[in-house]
N, C-alpha and C positions, 0 to 999 in steps of 0.2 A: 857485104860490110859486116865486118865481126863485132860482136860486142854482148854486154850483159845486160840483161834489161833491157833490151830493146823490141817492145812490141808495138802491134798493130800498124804495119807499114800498110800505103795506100800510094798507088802510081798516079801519076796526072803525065797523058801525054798531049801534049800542049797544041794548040792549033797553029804555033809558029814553029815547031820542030822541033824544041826542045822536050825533055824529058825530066820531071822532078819524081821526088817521092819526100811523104811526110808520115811521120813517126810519132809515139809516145817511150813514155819510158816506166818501167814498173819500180816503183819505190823498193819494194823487198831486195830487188836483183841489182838495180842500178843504183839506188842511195839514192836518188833522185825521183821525183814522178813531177806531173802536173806542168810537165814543160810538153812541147809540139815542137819539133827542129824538119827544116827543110832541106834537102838535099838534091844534087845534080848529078843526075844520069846519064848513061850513055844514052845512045840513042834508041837502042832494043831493049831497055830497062833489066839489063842484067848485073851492072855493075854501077856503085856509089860513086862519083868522082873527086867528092870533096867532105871534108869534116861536118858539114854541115851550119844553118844559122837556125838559132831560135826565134821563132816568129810567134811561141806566146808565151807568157808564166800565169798560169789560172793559181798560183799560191793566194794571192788576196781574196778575192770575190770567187773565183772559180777552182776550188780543189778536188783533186784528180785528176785534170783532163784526158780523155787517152780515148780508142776507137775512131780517130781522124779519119774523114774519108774529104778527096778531094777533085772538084772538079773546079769549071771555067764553063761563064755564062755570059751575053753581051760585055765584053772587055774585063770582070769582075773573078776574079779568082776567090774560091770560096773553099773554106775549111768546113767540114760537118764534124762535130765531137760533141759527145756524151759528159757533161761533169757535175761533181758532186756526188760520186758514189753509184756501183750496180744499182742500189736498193732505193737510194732519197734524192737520186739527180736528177739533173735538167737536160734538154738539147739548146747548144749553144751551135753557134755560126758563127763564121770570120768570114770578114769578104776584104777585098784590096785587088787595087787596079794594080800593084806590084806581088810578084812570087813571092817574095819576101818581106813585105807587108811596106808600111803599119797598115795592121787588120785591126778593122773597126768588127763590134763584138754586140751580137744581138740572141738573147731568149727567147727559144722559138716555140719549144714544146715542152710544160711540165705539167706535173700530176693534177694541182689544182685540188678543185673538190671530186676529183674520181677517183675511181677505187683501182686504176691503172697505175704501179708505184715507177720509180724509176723515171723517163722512161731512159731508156738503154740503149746504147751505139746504134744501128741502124743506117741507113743508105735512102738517097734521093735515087725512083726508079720516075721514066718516063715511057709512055706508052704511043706505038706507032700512029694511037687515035690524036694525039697530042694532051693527052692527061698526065698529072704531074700526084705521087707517090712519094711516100715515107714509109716506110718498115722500119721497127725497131722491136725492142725485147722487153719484157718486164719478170721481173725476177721474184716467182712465186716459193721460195726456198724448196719444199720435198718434192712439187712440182714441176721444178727448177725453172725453165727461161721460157717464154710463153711468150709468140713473134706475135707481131700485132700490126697492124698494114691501117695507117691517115692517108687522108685526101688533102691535098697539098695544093698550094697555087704560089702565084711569084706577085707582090705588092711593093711597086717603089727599088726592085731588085732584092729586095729579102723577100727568102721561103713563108708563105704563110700555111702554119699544118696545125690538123685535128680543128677545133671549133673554140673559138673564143669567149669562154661563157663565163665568165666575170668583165669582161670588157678592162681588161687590164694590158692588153696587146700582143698576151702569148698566149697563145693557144695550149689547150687541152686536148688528149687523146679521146677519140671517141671509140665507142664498143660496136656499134653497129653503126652500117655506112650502105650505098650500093657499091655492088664490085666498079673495078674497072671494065670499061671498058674497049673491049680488042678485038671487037670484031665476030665471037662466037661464045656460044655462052656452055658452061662447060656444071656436070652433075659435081652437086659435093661429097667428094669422097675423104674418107681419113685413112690413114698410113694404117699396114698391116700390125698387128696385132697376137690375134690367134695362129696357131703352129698345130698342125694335126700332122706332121713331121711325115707326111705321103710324098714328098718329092724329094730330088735326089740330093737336096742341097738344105740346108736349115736357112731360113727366112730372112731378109735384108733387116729386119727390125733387132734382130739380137746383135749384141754388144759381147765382147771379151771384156773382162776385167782389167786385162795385159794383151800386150802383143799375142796373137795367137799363137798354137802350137796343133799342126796336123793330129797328133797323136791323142790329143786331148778325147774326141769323139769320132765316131762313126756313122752314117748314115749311109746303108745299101740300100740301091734299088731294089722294089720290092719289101722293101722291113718299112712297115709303117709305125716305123718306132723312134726315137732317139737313143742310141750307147753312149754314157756317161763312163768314159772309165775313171776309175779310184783313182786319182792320181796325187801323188804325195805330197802333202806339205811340205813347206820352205821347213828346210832345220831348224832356222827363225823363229820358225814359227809362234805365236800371241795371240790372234784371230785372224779372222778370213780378210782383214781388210789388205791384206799383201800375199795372199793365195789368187793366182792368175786366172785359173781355169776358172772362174764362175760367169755364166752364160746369163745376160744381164739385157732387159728392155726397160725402154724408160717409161713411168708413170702414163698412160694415157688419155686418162682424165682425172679430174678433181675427185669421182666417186665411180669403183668398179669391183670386180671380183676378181680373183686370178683361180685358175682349180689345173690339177694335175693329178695323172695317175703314174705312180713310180716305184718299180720294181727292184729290188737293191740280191744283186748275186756275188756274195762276198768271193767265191772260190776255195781258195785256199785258208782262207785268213779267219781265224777263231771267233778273232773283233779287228775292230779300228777303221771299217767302213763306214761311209754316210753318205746319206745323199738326201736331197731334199729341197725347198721351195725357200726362197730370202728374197726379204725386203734389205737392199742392200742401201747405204750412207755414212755417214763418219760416224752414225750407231748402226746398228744393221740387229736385224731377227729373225729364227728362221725356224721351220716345223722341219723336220727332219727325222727319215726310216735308219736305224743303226742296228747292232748286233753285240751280240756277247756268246759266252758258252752256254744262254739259257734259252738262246732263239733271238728274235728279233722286238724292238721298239722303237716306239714312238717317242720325239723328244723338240719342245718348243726351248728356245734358245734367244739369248740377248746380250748385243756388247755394247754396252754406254761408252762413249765416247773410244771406238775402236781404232780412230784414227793415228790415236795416239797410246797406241798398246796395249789399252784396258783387255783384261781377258774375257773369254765367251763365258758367263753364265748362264747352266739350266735351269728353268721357271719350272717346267715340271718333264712329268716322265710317264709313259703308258705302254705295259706291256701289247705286242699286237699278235695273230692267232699265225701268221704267215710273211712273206716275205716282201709284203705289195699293200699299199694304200693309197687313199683319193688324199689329196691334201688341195686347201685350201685358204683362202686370204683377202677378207672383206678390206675394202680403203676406202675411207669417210670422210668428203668435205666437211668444216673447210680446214680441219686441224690435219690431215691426211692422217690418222686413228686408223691401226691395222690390229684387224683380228684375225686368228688361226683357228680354223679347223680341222677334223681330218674324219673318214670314213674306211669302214672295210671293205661296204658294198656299193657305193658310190651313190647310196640313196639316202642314209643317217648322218647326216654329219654332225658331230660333235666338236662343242667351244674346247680350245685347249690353252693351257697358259693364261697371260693378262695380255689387254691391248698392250699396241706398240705405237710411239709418236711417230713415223716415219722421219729423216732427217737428209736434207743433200748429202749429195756427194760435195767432193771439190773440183768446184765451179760449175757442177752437175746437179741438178735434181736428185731424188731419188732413184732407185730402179730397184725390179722384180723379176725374178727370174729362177734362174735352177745352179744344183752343183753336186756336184760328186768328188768327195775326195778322202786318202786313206792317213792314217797315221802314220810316225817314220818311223814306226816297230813293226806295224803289220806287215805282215808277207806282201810280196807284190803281188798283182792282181789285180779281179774284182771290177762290177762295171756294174751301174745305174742302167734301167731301162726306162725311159718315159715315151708313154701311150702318146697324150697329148698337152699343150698347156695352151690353154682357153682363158679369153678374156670376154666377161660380160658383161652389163650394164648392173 
């Protein structure tokens, strides 16, 4: 089905044969938001069959509706959506013994008095033991979307999730719960991180900026290294927030360290190399090894509001004795406050520059990571070598 503005679609395939699906719509693209329209499928959910009907308008009491997810429970067809905003909204529910409603409309999970904001879209999961789940998101800005998993049950045919502690009949998210459970109990582990770049592939945790590009990097077996090569700015060019090549993980906790060692071999090229360590967002700051005709420095960097073309200013500048340093980057709950360091020997490290606020991306968190790239004068060439980039508590 073609159109603008049309997100968060959700299937329902029905237990008498048929096939729906239900939608929101994004104000910016479509002129419209805070409407739900239901639609009829083929039978393989490939294809719309009809214009569709609106089956809600949250404009009065409920604004934004959007992230619909839909199922079907003893005869009841239920909507799940999120409204009132990523940041200050509620979970709402629609249920109706018709596809097409009228759906009666119940608050099932908001903030309350905890410090869990939102909460945000999310999905009813249920488990083979017969236990009944909520997952949803809460939107920490530079920490960006932080999934969070209520215990759920069904009262009277409506979801009852998280714990009712005002006694007002909607539930609040809780922070700690017992898991589900499924039968085996499983160690806690957290998603990767650290990159000692020893295998022949760089690690499922980094992120491109943009579509990737082969050419951008190198990693041979046997080089326990990372090759960043120079690669040229957009002609466009303003700041890094529309330069592609930047190698990018997301925040991984409220408070950590990032450290890297990074060797910068310009080649050919007099200046116009760089390469270095960024806190990337719609500001972004970064410690960064460069060059001129006097040898090589050190230089900490900041673009307030990059997203919208502000250019990169330098904070400060330090000459270095060679081509290679340890660079580094403290991040402080709860304001995410980023500090730069850097070292020759990878034992002194010295403050450089002022902190940095960390800031989201869009509709992203923060992220930190690496880049390498040259000016549209410098000669081609020229490539970054990074040892390792280590995350620690």
């Amino acid at each position: 089905m073609e159109g603008k503005g049309l997100i968060d679609p959700c299937l329902l395939f029905d237990d008498n044969g048929e096939t729906y699906l239900v939608h929101a719509y994004a104000g910016s693209r479509a002129g419209v938001k805070s409407l739900l329209t239901v639609n009829k499928m083929n039978p393989e959910g490939t294809k719309v069959l009809d214009p569709g009907v609106h089956v809600f308008d949250g404009h009065e009491y409920h604004d934004t509706v959007e992230g619909a997810k839909f199922y079907k429970r003893n005869g009841f067809y239920y909507i799940f959506a999120p409204a009132g905003g990523v940041a200050t909204g509620w979970q709402l529910v629609l249920r109706s013994q018709n596809v097409y409603g009228p759906y009666e409309k119940k608050v099932v999970l908001e903030q309350g008095s905890t410090e869990i904001n939102g909460p945000h879209q999310g999905a009813w999961v249920d488990t083979s033991t017969g236990e009944h789940w909520f997952y949803h998101f809460q939107d920490l800005e530079a920490y960006g979307r932080v999934v969070h998993l209520q215990p759920m049950s069904w009262k009277n045919d409506w979801p009852v999730m998280g714990k009712d502690l005002d006694g007002n009949g909607v539930g609040e998210p809780v922070l700690s719960h017992k898991k589900p459970n499924i039968g085996k109990i499983f160690p806690i582990e957290t998603p990767a991180e650290t990159d000692n770049f020893d295998g022949f592939n760089i690690g499922l945790q980094w992120q491109w900026h943009a579509n990737s590009n082969v050419l951008w990097h190198a990693k041979l077996p046997g080089n326990n290294y990372l090759r960043l090569f120079s690669i040229k700015v957009p002609e466009e060019f303003k700041n890094l927030w529309m330069v592609p090549n930047l190698l990018l993980q997301k925040f991984p906790a409220p408070t950590f360290t990032a450290t890297s060692k990074i060797s910068l071999t310009p080649e050919d090229a007099k200046s116009g190399k760089t390469a270095g360590l960024i806190v990337m967002g719609m500001d972004y700051a970064t410690l960064s090894i460069s060059h001129d005709e006097k040898g090589y420095f050190i230089k900490q960097t900041e673009a307030i509001n990059a997203i919208n073309g502000s250019p990169e200013k330098v904070i400060v500048s330090e000459r270095l004795n060679r081509n290679e340093a340890y660079f580094k980057v403290e991040v402080l709950a709860p304001d995410a406050m980023c500090q730069f360091s850097f070292s020759e020997n990878g034992k002194e490290f010295k403050v450089i520059g002022k902190p940095f606020k960390a800031q989201p991306g869009k509709w992203i968190g923060a992220k930190v990571g690496l880049f390498s790239i040259s000016t549209q004068e410098a000669n081609r060439g020229g490539y970054a070598d990074v040892q390792y980039f280590q995350i620690t508590k």
